[in-house]
KOLVO-512184 format. One record per residue (C-alpha): residue number from 0; residue in three letters; x, y, z. Coordinates in steps of 0.05 Angstrom, whole numbers, plus 32768, in hexadecimal, padded with zeros to 4 digits. Each point is the difference from the previous one (the first is absolute). Layout:
BEGIN
<num=NUM | residuo=ALA | u=X | v=Y | w=Z>
...
//
This chain:
BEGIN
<num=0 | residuo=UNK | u=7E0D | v=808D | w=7F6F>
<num=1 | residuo=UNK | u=800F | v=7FED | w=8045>
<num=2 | residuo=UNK | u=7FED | v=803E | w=8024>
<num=3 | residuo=UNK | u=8042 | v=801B | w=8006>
<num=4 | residuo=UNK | u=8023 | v=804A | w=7FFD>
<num=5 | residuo=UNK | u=8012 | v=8009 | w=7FB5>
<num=6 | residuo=UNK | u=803D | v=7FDE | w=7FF9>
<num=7 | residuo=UNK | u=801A | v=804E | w=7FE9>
<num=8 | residuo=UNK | u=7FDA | v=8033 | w=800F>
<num=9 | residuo=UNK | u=8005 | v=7FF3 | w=804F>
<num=10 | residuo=UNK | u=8040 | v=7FE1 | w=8010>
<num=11 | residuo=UNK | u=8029 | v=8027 | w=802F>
<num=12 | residuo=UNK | u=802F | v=8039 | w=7FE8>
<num=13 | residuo=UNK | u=803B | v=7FF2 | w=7FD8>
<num=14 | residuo=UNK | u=8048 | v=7FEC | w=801E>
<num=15 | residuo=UNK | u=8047 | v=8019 | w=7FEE>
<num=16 | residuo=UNK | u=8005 | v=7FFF | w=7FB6>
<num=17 | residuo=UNK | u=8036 | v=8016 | w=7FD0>
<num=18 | residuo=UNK | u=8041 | v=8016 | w=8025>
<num=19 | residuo=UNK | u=7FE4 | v=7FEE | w=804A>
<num=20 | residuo=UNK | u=8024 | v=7FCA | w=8019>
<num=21 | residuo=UNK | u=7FCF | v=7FCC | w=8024>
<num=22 | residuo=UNK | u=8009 | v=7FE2 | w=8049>
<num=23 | residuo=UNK | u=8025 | v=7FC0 | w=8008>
<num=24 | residuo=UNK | u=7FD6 | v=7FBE | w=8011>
<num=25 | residuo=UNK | u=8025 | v=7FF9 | w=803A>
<num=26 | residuo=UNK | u=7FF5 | v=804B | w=8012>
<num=27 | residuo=UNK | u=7FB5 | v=7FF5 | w=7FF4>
<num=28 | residuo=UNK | u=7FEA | v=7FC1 | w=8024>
<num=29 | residuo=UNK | u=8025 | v=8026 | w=8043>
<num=30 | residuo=UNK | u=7FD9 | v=803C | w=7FF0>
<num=31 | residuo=UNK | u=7FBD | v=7FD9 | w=7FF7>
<num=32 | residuo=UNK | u=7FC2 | v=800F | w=802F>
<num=33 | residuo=UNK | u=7FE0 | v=7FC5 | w=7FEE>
<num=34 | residuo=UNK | u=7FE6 | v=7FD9 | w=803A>
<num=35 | residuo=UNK | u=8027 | v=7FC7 | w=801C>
<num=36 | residuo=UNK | u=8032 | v=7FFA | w=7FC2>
<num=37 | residuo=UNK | u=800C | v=8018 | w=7FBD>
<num=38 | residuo=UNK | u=7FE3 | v=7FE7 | w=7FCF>
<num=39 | residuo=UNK | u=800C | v=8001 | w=7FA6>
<num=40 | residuo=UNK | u=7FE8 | v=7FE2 | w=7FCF>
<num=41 | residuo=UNK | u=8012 | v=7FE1 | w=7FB5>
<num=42 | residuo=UNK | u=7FDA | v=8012 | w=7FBF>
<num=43 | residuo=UNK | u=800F | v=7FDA | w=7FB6>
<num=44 | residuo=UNK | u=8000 | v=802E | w=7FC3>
<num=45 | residuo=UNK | u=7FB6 | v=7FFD | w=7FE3>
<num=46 | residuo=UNK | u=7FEB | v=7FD6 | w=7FC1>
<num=47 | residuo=UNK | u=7FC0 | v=8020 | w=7FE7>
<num=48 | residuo=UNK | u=7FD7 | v=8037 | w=8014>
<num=49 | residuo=UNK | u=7FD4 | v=7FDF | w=8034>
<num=50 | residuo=UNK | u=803D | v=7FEE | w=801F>
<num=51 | residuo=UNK | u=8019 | v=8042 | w=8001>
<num=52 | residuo=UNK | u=7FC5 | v=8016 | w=8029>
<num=53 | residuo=UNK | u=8005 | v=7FCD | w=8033>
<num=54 | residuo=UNK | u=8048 | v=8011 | w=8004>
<num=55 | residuo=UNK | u=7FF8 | v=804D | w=800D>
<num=56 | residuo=UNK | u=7FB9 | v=7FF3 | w=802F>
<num=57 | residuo=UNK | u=8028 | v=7FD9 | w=8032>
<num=58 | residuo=UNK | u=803C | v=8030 | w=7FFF>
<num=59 | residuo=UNK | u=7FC8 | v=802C | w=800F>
<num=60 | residuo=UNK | u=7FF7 | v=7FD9 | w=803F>
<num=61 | residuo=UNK | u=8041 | v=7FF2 | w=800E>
<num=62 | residuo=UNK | u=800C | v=8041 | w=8005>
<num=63 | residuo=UNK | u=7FCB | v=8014 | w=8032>
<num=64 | residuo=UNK | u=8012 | v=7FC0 | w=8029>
<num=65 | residuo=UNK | u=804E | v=8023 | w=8008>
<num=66 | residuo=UNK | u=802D | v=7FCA | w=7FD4>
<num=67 | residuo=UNK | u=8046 | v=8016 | w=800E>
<num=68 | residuo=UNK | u=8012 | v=7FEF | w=7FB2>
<num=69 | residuo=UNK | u=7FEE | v=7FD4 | w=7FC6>
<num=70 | residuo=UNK | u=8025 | v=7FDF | w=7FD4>
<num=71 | residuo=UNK | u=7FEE | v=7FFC | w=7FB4>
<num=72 | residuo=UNK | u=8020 | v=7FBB | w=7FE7>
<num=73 | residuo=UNK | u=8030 | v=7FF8 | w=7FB9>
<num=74 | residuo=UNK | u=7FED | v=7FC4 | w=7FCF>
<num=75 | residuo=UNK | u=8037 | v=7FCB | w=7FEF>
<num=76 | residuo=UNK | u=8033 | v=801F | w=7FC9>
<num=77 | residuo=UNK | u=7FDE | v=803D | w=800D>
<num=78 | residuo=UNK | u=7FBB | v=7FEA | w=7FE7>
<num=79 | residuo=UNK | u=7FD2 | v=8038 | w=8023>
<num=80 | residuo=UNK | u=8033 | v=803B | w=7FFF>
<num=81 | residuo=UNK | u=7FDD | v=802E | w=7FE5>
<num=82 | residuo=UNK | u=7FC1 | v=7FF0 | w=8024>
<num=83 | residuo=UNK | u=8025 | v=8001 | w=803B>
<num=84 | residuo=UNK | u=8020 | v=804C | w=7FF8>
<num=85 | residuo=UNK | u=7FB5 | v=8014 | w=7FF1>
<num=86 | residuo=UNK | u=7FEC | v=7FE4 | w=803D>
<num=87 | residuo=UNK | u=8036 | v=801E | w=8029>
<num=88 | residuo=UNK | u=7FFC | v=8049 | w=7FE0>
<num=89 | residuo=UNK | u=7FB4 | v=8000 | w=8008>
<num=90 | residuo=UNK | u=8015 | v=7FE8 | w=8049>
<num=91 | residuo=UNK | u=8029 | v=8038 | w=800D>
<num=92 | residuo=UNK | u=7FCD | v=8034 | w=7FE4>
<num=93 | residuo=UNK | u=7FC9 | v=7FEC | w=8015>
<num=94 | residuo=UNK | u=7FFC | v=7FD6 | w=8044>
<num=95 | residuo=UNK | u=8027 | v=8018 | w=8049>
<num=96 | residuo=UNK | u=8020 | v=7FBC | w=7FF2>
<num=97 | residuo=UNK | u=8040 | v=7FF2 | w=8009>
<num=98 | residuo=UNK | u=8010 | v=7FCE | w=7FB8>
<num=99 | residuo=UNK | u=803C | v=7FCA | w=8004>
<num=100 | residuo=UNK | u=800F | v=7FF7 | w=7FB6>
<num=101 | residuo=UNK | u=801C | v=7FB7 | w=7FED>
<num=102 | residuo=UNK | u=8034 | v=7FFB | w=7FD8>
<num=103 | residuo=UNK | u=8022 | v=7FC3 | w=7FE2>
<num=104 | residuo=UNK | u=8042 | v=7FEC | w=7FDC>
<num=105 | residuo=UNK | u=7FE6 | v=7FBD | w=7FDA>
<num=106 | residuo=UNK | u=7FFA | v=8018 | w=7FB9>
<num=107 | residuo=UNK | u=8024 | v=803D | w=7FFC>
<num=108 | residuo=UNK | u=8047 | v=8023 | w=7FEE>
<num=109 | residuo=UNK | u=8016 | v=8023 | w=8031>
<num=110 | residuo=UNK | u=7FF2 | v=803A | w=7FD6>
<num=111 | residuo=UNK | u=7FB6 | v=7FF7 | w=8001>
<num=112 | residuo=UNK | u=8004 | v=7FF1 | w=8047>
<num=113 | residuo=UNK | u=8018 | v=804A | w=8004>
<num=114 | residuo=UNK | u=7FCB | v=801A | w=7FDA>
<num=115 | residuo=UNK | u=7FD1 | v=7FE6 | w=8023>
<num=116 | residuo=UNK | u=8020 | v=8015 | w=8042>
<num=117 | residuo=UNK | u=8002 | v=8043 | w=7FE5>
<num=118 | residuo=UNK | u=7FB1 | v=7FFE | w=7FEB>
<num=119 | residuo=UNK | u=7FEF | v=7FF0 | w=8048>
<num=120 | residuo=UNK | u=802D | v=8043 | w=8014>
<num=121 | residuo=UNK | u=7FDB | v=8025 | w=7FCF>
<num=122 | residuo=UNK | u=7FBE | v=7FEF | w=8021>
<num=123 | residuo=UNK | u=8004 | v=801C | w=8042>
<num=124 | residuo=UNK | u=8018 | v=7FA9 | w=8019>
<num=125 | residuo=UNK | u=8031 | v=8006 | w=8031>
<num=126 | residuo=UNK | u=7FFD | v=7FB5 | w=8017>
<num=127 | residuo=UNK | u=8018 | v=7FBE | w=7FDC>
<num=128 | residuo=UNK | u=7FF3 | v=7FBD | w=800F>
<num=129 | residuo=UNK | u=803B | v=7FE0 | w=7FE0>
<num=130 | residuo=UNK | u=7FF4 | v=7FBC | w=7FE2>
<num=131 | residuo=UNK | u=8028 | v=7FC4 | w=7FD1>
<num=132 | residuo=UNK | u=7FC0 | v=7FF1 | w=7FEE>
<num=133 | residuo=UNK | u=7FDD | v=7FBA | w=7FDE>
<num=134 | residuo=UNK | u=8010 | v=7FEA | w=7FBE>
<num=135 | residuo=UNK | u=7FC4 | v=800F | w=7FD3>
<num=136 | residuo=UNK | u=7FCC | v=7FD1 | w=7FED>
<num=137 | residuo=UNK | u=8013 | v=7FCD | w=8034>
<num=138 | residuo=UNK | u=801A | v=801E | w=8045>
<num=139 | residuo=UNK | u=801F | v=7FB7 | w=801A>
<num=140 | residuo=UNK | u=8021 | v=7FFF | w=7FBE>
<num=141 | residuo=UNK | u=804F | v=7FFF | w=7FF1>
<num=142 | residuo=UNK | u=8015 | v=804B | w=800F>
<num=143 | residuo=UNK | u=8033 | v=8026 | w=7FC8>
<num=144 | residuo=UNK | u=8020 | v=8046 | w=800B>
<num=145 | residuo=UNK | u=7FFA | v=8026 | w=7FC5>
<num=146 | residuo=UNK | u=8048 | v=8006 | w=7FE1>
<num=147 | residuo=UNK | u=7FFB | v=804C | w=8008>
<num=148 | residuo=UNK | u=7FD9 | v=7FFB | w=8041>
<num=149 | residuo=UNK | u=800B | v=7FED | w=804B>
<num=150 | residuo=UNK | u=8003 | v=7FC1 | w=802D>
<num=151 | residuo=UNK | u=7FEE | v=8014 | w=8041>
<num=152 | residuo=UNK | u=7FCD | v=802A | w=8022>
<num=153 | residuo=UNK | u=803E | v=8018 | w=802B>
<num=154 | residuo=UNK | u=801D | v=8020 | w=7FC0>
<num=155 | residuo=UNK | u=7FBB | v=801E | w=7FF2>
<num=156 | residuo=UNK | u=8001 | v=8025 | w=8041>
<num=157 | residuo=UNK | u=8045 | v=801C | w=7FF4>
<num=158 | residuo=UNK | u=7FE8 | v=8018 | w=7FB7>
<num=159 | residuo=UNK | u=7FC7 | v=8025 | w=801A>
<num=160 | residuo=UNK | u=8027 | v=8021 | w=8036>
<num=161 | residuo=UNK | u=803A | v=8018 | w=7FCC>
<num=162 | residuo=UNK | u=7FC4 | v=801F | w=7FD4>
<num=163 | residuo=UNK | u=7FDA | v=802A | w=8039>
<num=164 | residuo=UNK | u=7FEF | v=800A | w=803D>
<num=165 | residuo=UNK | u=7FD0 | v=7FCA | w=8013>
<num=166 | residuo=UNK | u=7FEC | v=7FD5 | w=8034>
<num=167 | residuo=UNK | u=7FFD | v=7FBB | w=7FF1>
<num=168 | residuo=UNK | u=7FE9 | v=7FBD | w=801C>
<num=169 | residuo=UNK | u=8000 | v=7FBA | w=7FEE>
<num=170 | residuo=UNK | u=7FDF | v=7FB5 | w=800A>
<num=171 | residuo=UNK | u=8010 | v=7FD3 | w=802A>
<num=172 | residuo=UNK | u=7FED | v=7FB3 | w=8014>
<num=173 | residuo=UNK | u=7FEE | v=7FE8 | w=8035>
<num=174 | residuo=UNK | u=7FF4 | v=7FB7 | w=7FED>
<num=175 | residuo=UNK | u=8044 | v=800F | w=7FD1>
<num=176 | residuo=UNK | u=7FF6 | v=8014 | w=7FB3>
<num=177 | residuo=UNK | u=7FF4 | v=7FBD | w=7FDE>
<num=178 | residuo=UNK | u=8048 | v=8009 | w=7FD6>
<num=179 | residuo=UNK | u=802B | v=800E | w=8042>
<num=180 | residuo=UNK | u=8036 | v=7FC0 | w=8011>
<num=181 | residuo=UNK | u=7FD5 | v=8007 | w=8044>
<num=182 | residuo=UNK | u=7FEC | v=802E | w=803B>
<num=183 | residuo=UNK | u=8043 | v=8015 | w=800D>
<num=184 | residuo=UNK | u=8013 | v=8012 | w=7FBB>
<num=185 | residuo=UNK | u=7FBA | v=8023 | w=8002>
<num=186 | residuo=UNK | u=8018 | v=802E | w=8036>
<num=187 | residuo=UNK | u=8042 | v=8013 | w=7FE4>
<num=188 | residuo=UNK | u=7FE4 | v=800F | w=7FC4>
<num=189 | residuo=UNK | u=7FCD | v=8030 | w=8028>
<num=190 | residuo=UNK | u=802B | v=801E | w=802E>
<num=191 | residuo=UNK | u=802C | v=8007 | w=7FBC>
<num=192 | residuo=UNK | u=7FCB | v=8033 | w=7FDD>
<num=193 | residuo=UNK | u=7FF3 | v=8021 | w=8049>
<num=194 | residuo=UNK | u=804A | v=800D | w=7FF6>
<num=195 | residuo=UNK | u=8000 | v=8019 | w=7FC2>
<num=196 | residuo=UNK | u=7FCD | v=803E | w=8018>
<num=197 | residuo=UNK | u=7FBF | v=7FDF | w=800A>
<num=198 | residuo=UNK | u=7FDE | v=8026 | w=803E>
<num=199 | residuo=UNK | u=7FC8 | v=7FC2 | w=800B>
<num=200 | residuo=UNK | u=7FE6 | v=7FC2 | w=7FE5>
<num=201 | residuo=UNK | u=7FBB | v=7FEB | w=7FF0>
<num=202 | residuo=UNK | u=7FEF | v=7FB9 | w=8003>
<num=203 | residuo=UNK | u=7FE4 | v=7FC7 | w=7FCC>
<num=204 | residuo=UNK | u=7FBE | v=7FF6 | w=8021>
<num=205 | residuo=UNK | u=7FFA | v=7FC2 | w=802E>
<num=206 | residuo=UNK | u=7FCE | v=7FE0 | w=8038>
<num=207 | residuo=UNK | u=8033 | v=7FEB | w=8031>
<num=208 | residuo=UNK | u=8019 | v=8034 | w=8034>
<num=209 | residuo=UNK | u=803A | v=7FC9 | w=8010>
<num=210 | residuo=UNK | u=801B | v=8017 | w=7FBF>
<num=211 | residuo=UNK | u=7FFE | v=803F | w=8007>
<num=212 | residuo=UNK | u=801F | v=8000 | w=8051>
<num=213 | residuo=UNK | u=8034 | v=7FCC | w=7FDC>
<num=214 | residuo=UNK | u=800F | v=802F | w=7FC8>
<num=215 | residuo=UNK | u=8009 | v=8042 | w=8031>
<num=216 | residuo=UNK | u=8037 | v=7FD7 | w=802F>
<num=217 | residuo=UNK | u=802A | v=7FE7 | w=7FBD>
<num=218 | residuo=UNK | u=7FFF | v=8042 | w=7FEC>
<num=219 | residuo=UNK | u=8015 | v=8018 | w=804C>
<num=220 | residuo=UNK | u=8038 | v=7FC1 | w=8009>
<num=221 | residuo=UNK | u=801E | v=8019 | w=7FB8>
<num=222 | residuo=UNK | u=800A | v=804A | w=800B>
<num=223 | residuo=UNK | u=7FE3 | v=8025 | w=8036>
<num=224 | residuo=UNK | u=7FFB | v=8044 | w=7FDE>
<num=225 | residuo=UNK | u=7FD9 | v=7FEB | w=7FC4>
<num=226 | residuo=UNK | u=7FD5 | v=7FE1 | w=8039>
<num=227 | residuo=UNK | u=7FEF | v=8041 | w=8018>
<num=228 | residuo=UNK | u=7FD6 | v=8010 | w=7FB3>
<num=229 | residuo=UNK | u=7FB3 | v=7FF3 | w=7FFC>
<num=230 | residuo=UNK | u=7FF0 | v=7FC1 | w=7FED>
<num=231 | residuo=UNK | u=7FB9 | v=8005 | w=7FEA>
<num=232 | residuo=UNK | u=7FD3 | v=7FC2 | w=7FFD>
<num=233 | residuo=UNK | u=7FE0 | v=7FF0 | w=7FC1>
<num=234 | residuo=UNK | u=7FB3 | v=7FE8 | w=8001>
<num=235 | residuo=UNK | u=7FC8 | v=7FE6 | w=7FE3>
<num=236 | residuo=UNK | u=7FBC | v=7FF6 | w=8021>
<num=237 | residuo=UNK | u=7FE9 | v=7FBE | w=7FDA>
<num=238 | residuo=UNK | u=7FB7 | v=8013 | w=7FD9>
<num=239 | residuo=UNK | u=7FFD | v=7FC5 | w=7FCF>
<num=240 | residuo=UNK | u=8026 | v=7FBC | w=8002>
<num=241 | residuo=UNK | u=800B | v=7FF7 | w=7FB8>
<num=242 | residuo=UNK | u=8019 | v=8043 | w=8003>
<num=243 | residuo=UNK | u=8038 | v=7FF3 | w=803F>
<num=244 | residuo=UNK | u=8011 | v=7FB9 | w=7FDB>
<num=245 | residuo=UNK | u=801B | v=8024 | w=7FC9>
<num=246 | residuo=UNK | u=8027 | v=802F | w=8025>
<num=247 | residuo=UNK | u=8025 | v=7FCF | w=802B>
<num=248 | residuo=UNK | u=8007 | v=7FDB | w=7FC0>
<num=249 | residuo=UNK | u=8027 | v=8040 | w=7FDC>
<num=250 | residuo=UNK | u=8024 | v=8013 | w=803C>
<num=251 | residuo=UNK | u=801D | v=7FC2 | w=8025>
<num=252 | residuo=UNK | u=7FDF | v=8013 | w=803C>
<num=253 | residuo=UNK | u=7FE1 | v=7FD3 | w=8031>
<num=254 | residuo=UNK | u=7FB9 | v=7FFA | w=8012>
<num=255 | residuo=UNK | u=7FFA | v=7FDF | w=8048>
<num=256 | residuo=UNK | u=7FDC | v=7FC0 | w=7FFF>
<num=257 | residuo=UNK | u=7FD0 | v=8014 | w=8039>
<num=258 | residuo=UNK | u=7FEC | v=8043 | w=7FD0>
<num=259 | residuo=UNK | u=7FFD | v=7FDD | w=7FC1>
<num=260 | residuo=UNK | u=7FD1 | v=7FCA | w=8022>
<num=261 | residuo=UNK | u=7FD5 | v=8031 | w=8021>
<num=262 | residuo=UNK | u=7FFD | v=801F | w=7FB2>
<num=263 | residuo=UNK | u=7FF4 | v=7FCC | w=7FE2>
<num=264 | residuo=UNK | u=7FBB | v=7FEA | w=802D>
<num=265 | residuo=UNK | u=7FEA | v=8046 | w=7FF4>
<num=266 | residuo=UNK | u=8002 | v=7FF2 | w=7FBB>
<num=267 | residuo=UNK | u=7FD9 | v=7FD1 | w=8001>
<num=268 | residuo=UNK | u=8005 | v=7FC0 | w=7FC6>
<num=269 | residuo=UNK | u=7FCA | v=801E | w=7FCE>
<num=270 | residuo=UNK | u=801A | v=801C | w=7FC8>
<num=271 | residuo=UNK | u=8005 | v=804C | w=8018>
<num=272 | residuo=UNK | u=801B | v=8006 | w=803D>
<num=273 | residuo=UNK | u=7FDD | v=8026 | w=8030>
<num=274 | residuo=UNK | u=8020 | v=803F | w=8008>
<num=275 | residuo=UNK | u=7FE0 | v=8018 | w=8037>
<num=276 | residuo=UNK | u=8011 | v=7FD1 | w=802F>
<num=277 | residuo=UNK | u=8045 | v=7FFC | w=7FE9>
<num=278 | residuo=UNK | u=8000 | v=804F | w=8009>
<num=279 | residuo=UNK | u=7FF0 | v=7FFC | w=8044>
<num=280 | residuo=UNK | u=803B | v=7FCB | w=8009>
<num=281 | residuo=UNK | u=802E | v=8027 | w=7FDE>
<num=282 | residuo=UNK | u=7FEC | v=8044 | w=802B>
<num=283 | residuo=UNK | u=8001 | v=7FE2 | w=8041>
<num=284 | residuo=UNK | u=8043 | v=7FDF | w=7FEF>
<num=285 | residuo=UNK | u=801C | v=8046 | w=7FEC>
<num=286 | residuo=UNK | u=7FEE | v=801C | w=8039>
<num=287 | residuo=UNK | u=8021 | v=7FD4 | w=8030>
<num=288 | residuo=UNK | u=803E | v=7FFE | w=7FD7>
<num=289 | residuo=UNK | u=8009 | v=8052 | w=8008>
<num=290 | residuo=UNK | u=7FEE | v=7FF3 | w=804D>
<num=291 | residuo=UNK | u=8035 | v=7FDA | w=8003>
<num=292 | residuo=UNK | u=8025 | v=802A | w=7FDC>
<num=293 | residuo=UNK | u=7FF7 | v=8042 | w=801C>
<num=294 | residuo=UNK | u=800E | v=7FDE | w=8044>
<num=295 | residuo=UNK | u=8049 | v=7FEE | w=7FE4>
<num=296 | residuo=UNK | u=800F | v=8040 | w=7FF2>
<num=297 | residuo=UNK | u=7FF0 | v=8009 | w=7FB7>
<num=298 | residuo=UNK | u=800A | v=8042 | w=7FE2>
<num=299 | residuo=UNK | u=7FD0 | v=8008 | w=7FD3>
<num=300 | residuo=UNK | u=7FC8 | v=7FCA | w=7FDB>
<num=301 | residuo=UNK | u=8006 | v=8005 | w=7FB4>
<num=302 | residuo=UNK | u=7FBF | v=7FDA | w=7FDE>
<num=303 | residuo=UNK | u=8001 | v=7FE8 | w=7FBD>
<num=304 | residuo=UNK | u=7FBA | v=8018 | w=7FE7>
<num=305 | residuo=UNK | u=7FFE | v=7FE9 | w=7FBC>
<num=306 | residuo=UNK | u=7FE2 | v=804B | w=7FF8>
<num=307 | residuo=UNK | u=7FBE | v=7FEB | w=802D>
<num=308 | residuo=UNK | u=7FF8 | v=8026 | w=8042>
<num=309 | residuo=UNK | u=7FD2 | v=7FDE | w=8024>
<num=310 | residuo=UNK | u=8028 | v=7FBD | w=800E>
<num=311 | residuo=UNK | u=8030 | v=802F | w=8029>
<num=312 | residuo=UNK | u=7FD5 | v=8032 | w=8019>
<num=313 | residuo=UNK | u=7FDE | v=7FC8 | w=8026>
<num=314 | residuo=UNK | u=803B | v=7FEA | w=8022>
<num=315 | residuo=UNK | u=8016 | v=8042 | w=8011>
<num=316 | residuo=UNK | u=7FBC | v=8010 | w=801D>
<num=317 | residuo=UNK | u=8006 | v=7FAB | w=802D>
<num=318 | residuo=UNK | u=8042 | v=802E | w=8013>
<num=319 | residuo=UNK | u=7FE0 | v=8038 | w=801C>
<num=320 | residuo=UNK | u=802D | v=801E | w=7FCC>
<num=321 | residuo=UNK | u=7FC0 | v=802A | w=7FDE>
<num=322 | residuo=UNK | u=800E | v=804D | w=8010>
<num=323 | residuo=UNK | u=7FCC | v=801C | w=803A>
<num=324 | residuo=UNK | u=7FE2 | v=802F | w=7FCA>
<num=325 | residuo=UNK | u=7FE3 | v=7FC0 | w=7FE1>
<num=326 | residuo=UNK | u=8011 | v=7FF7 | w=7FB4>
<num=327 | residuo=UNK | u=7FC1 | v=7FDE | w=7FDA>
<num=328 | residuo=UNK | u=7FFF | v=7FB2 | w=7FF3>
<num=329 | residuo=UNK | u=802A | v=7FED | w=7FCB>
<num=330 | residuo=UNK | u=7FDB | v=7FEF | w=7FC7>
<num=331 | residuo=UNK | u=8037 | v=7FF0 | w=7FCC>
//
């Protein structure tokens, strides 16, 4: 064990549950006391019981650190669902955490997609991240509506609005999704789903603040009142090379040259690559990206953890971002 609280026993008191409608994203990253900016974080469903643990000991520090939210991600075609509700209920009852649940339409009728909208309701989730999602098994593959199902995330955000009273976000691109005609279709279809009811947008993740700057003045030039919603940079502080190579493969992202480079010498050319060094690469980079980022006006930092805490508890504390109280080294 690492040394932590109990991932249980000592997490904070409860939130809202049942009836209790939860706070808007939007409502809690203005409301946050965190120092310097807001900041939230993004946990996949676990796939064994060691996983599990690691999961719920770094919402354990998350927690104590004062995330604004996290976001519990939905498998291709629905591939983790009910993982996913488990994660979010046990969110909801058991963490002062504020849970995004994922949701997306590849793979289901629009009657599922109800269900399942309806399941979230009936856990105390309030907030949606509506998603088209990946096609399963291969995300760059050809993507195929179900007959019965939806096309767009813009319809998605429309269905969940007609069955409750949610609030709901969605993604957005700043180096374009890889199936948009180009940057401007990108933005249209964006400002299309902000339309439709979204209240922000999170990003894909990227290593470029150009992109992001670039993707906040499309977004501004297209329609000035979408403009005005949160859009919420997506990152990743880079731990292990292989690791960030097969993201950027999966997600048509771009790595910068100068990054990848410095990576790649950290690495070394044995046959393990020397984490370590690469770590402290990937860290450092991190930390001048949200620099740069905070200084631009960000409003909040959402890090992908992969369900590890101490990746982003190290750039947090490089931020002076680390509550006064002190919360203990992250371990996880």
């Amino acid at each position: 064990m690492s040394g932590y609280p109990d991932p249980v026993t000592q997490l904070p008191d409860p939130g809202p549950t049942g009836g209790e409608r939860h706070p808007s994203i939007v409502d809690r990253i203005a409301a946050s006391t965190t120092p310097r900016v807001p900041f939230s974080v993004e946990f996949y469903p676990p796939r064994d019981e060691a996983a599990e643990e690691r999961l719920w000991r770094a919402a354990s520090v998350f927690s104590e650190l004062g995330a604004a939210f996290v976001s519990v991600t939905y498998g291709a075609g629905g591939s983790t669902r009910d993982r996913t509700v488990k994660v979010v209920e046990r969110v909801v009852r058991e963490t002062d955490l504020l849970p995004i649940a994922h949701l997306t339409a590849v793979g289901h009728t629009v009657a599922e997609l109800r269900e399942m909208i309806q399941l979230y309701a009936d856990v105390g989730v309030s907030n949606i991240l509506a998603l088209r999602g990946d096609p399963p098994g291969d995300p760059l593959g050809d993507w195929t509506p179900h007959p019965d199902g939806l096309h767009y995330a813009e319809e998605l955000v429309r269905l969940i609005h007609e069955v409750g009273d949610f609030h709901v976000g969605v993604a957005s691109f700043p180096e374009g999704h890889y199936r948009a005609r180009d940057l401007d279709h990108d933005t249209e279809v964006l400002t299309t789903k902000l339309r439709a009811g979204a209240e922000y947008s999170i990003t894909q993740m990227f290593w470029d603040v150009e992109h992001y700057l670039r993707l906040r003045d499309r977004v501004a030039a297209v329609d000035a009142e979408q403009a005005a919603k949160p859009i919420i940079p997506g990152l990743m502080p880079v731990t292990s090379l292989r690791q960030v190579r097969r993201m950027v493969e999966l997600s048509g992202c771009e790595l910068p040259a100068g990054l990848s480079e410095r990576l790649r010498r950290a690495a070394g050319d044995g046959p393990e690559e020397n984490r370590a060094a690469v770590r402290e690469v990937g860290i450092g980079f991190a930390t001048q990206l949200c620099e740069r980022l905070i200084a631009e006006g960000v409003p909040c930092l959402h890090f992908n953890t992969l369900n590890f805490s101490r990746a982003t508890h190290e750039v947090l504390t490089n931020l002076s971002m680390v509550p006064s109280t002190g919360v203990g080294a992250a371990r996880s």
